[in-house]
C-alpha positions in Angstrom: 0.0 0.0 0.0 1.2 3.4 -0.8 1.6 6.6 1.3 -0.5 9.6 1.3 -1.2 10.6 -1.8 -1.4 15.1 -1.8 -4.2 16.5 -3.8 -2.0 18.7 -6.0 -5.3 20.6 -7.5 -5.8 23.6 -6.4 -8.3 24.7 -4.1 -10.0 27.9 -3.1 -10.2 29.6 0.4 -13.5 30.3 2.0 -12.6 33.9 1.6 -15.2 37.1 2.3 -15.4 40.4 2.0 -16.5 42.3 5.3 -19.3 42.7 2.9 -20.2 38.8 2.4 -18.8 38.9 -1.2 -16.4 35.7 -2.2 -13.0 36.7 -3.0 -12.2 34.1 -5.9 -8.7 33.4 -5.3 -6.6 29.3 -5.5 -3.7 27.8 -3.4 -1.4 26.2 -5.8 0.0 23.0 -4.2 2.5 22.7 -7.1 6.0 22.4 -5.9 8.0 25.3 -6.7 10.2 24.8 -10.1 13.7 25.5 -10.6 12.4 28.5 -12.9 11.2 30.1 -9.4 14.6 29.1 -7.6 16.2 30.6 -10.6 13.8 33.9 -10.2 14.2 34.6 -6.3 18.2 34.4 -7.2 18.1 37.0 -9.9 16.1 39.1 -8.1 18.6 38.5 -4.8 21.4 39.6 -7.0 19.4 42.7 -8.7 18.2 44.1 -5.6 20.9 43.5 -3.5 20.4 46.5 -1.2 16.8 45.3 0.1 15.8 42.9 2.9 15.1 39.9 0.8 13.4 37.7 3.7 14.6 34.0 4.3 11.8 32.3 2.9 11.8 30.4 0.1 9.9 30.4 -3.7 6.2 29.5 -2.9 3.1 29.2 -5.3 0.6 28.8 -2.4 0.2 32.4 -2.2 1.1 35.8 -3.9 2.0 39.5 -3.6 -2.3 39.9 -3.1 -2.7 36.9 -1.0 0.0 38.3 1.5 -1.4 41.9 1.7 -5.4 41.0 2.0 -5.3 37.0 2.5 -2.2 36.5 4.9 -0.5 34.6 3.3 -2.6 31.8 2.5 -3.8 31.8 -0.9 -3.1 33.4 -4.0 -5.6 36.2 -5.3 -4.7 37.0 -9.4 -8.1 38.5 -10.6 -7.2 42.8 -10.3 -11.0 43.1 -10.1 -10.6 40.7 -7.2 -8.3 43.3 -4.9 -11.1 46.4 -6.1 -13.8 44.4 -4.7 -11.5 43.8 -1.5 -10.9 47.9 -1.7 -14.7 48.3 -1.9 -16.6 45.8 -0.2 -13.7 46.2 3.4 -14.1 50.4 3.3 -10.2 51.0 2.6 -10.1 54.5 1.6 -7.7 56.3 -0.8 -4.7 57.6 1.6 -2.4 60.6 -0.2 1.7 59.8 0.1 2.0 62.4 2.6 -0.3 60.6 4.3 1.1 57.1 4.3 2.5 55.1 7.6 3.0 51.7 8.9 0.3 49.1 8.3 -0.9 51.0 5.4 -1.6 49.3 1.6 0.2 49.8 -1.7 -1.1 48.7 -5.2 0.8 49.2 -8.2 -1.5 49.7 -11.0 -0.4 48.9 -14.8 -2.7 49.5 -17.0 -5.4 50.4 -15.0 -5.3 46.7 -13.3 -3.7 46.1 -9.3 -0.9 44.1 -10.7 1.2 44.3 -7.3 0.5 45.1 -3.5 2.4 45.1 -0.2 2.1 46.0 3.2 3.6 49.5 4.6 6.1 48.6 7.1 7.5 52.3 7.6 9.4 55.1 5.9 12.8 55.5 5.1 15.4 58.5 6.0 14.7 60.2 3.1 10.5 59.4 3.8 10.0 57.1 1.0 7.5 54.2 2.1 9.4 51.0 2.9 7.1 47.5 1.5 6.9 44.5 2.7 5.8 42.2 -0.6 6.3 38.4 -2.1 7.6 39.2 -5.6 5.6 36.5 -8.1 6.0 32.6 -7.1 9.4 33.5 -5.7 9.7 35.3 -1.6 8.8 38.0 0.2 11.2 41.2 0.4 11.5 44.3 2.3 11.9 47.5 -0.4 11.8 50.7 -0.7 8.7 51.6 -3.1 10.3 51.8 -6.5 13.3 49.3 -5.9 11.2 46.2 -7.2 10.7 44.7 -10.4 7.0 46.1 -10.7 5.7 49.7 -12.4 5.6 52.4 -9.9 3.8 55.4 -12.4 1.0 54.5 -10.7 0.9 53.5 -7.3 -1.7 54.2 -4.8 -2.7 54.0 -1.4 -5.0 52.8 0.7 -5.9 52.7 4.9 -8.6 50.8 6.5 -10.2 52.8 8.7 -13.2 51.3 10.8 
């Protein structure tokens, strides 16, 4: 008789709104590929200066999935993180006005292709991110020193 055989489909979260709205979103039980290895490296080497954290490539969750989700699932529909906007009562937050435990999404072509967490402000006052770059890890970085657009980043606060 064999061992336990993993389900490596992926399956959806039980995952609301405050607003009762499911948030479609998947936990990928793939093992991570040498492609993602090969990633998180490149990115080590190219962004030397930030705080890359010491965990490894993962494709149970993403950049979305760590900012709304923690960390357990992945959310990839941009219309997905506007409902989360909408339906939890985040409201729009000016850079001036940005501090710890605050919410960036970069926006590329009018879609939320990227988000983190606010984790502070540098010397200089530029917001410092805490995000998981693709299937690879989670990094520490100063706003524009990642590998996603910053023309049009925006902020966001829960309030209530």
């Amino acid at each position: 008789m064999g061992g336990m055989v993993i389900d490596p489909l992926p399956t959806q979260l039980a995952l609301e709104t405050r607003r009762g709205n499911q948030v479609a979103n998947y936990i990928d039980r793939e093992p991570v590929r040498w492609g993602d290895e090969w990633q998180m490296n490149q990115y080590r080497d190219e962004y030397r200066h930030e705080e890359h954290r010491p965990v490894g490539p993962s494709r149970k969750y993403n950049c979305h999935g760590l900012t709304f989700a923690s960390r357990r699932t992945t959310i990839e529909d941009a219309a997905e993180v506007l409902k989360i906007i909408g339906d939890d009562e985040y409201v729009s937050i000016t850079y001036d006005e940005v501090m710890r435990g605050d919410i960036v999404i970069y926006f590329e072509d009018g879609d939320a292709a990227h988000s983190g967490i606010v984790i502070g402000r540098d010397a200089l006052r530029v917001p410092i991110v805490l995000s998981k770059w693709g299937h690879c890890h989670e990094v520490v970085h100063r706003l524009p020193k990642c590998p996603y657009k910053v023309e049009d980043v925006r902020y966001y606060r829960i309030t209530t």
